[in-house]
RODRENKOL-633680 format. One record per residue: x, y, z negated of N, C-alpha, C in turn. Coordinates in steps of 0.05 Angstrom, whole numbers, plus 5000, padded with zeros to 4 digits. Layout:
% residues N
XYZXYZXYZ
...
% end
This chain:
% residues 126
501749775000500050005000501850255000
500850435014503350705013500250925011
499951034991498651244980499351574997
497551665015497751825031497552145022
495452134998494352374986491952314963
492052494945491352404915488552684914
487652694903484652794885483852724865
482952894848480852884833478652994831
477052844827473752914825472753044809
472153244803470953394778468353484776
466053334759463353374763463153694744
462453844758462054154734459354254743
458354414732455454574744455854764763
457854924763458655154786460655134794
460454844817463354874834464355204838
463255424853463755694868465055774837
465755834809465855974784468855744785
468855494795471555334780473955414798
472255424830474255494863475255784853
473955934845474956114845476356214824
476956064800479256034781481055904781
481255654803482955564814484955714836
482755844849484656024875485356234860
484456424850485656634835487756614821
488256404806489856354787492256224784
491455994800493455704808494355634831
492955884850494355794880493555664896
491255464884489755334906488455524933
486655284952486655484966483755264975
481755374992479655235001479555135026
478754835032479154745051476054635063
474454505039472254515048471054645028
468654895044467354905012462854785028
462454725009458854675020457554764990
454454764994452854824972453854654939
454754384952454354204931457654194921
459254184935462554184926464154324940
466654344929468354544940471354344936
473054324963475554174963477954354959
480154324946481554464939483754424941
486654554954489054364968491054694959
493354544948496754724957497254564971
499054704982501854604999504254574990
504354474955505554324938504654034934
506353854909505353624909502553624891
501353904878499153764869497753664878
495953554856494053374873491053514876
490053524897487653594907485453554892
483953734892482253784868478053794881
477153634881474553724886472353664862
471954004870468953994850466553994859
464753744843462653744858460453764840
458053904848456053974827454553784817
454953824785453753514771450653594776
450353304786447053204797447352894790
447152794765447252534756445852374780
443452434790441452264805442552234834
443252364842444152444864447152234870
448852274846451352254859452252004832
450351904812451251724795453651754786
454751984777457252034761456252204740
458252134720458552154690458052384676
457952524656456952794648459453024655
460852914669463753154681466053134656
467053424655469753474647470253334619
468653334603468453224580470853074573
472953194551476553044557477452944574
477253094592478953124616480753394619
482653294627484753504616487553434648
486653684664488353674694490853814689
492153644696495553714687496953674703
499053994714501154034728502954094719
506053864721508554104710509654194726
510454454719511854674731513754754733
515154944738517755084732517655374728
518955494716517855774700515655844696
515455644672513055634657512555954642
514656114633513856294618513156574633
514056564652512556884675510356704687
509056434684507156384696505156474680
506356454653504656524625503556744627
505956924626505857254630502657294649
503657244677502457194703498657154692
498956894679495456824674494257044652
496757104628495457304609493757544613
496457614641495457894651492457914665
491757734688490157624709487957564683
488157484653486057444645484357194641
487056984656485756704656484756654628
483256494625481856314596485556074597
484356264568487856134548485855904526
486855644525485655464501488255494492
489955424505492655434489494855604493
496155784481497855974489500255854498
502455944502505455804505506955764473
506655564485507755384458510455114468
512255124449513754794454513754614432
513154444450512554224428515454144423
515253854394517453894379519353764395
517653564419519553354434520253514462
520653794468521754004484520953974508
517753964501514654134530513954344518
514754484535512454794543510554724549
509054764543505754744547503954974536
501955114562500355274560497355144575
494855194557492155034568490555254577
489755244590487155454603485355314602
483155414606480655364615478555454631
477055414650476355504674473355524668
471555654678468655764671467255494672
467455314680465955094661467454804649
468754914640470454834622472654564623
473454614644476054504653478054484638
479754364627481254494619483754364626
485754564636488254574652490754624644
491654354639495654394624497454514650
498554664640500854694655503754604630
505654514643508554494631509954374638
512454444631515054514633516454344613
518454174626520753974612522854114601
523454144576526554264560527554104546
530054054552531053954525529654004500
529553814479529053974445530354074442
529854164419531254354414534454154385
536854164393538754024375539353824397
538853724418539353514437541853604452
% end
């Protein structure tokens, strides 16, 4: 098997409120958008992102984001920080390193996504 391209599915109530915290913020960019979902692609390795509007009946998926937690690491994590503070992104978690030396900053997106970004450092004494 050789794996071509990756997605995730994200059931939320307002795909148009998540696309557009994604593009504003993270760089994504829109490839398909329709009433019911919106597809979402860089021209990095993340992985592609579609949100599609939860309609349990419709589409027999699960109650959405509910601990789910979409995670990219990065590199200059701390002007990306800067970058979302200013722009106003939804902060769950500020920049912080943990004790085993990740940067990690969480956002969260208008229906409640919520998005790691971080960055690999040495600990700190290593």
């Amino acid at each position: 098997m050789n794996v071509v391209s990756s997605a995730v599915f994200l059931t939320v109530t307002d795909p148009a409120a998540s696309s557009r915290f994604f593009t504003t913020h993270l760089g994504f960019r829109e490839v398909v958008v329709d009433e019911d979902f919106v597809e979402l692609c860089r021209d990095d390795a993340a992985v592609d992102l579609v949100l599609v509007r939860r309609d349990l009946e419709q589409h027999g998926l699960g109650q959405g984001p509910t601990d789910v937690i979409v995670s990219f690491a990065v590199t200059g994590i701390a002007a990306e920080y800067e970058r979302l503070r200013n722009e106003g992104a939804g902060m769950a978690v500020t920049l912080q390193q943990e004790p085993w030396g990740e940067l990690v900053v969480r956002l969260i997106d208008p229906n409640g996504v919520v998005v790691q970004l971080t960055e690999w450092v040495p600990p700190a004494g290593s």
